[in-house]
N, C-alpha and C positions, 0 to 999 in steps of 0.2 A: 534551458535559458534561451537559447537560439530558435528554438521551436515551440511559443506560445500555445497556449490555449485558451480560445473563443475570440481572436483578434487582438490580442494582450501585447504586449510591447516587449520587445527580445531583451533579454536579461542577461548576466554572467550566466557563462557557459561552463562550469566547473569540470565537467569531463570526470568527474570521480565522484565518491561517496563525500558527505565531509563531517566533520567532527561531533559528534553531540555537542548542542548548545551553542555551535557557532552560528547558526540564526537565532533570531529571537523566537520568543516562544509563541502560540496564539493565545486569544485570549481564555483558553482553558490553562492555559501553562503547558501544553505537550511541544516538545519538539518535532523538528523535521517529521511532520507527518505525510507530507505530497514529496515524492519524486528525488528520496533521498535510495533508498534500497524499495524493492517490492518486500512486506510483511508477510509471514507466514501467519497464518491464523488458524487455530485447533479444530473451526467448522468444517466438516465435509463437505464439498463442493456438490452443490444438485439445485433444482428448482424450487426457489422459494416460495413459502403457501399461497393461494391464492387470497386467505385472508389477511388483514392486519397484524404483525404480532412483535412484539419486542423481545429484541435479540437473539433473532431466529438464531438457530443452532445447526440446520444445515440437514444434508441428507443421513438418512441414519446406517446406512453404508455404502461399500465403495471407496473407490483405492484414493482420489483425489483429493488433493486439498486446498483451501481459499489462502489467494495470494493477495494482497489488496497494498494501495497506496504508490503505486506507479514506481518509474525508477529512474535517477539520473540520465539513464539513456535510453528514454521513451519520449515522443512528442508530450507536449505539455498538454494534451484534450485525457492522457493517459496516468497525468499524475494526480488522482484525484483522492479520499479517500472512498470514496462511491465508486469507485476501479474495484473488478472483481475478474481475477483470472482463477486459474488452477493449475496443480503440476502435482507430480508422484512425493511423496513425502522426500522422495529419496534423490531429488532433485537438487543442482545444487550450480552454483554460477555467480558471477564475481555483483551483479546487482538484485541478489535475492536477501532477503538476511531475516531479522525476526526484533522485536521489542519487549524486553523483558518491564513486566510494570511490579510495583510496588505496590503490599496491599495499605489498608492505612490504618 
């Protein structure tokens, strides 16, 4: 909130994680996707192909894994869901978390 991103206008500063659904949702219906917790995501963390491909899957080994969609307490250029970090599975910290979906 207090540290935009791309020259954006400072916002509430929550300082914490906050509830499922207490923002509104976007126009797909997902909640908090940017700069509530960083995501844990099942791809292996490595360099993606040099061709075009839909929804790469990541390195096919190796110990790291994709962290994506920033964190409350990351500058806002950071909460994106096009953020892509990485960390040991076994990594674990009060703004890391993970998103269980539903199939349909």
């Amino acid at each position: 909130g207090s540290r935009p991103y791309n020259s954006g206008s400072p916002s509430e500063d929550r300082r914490q994680t906050v509830e499922v659904k207490e923002l509104p949702c976007n126009n797909w219906g997902l909640y908090q996707m940017h700069g509530n917790v960083l995501e844990w995501c099942q791809d292996r963390y490595g360099d993606y192909p040099a061709e075009p491909v839909i929804d790469p899957q990541g390195a096919e080994s190796g110990g790291s894994r994709v962290l994506r969609g920033g964190s409350w307490d990351f500058d806002g250029r950071y909460c994106r869901s096009a953020y892509r970090s990485r960390d040991a599975p076994s990594y674990r910290n009060r703004y890391v978390g993970f998103r269980l979906a539903r199939g349909h």
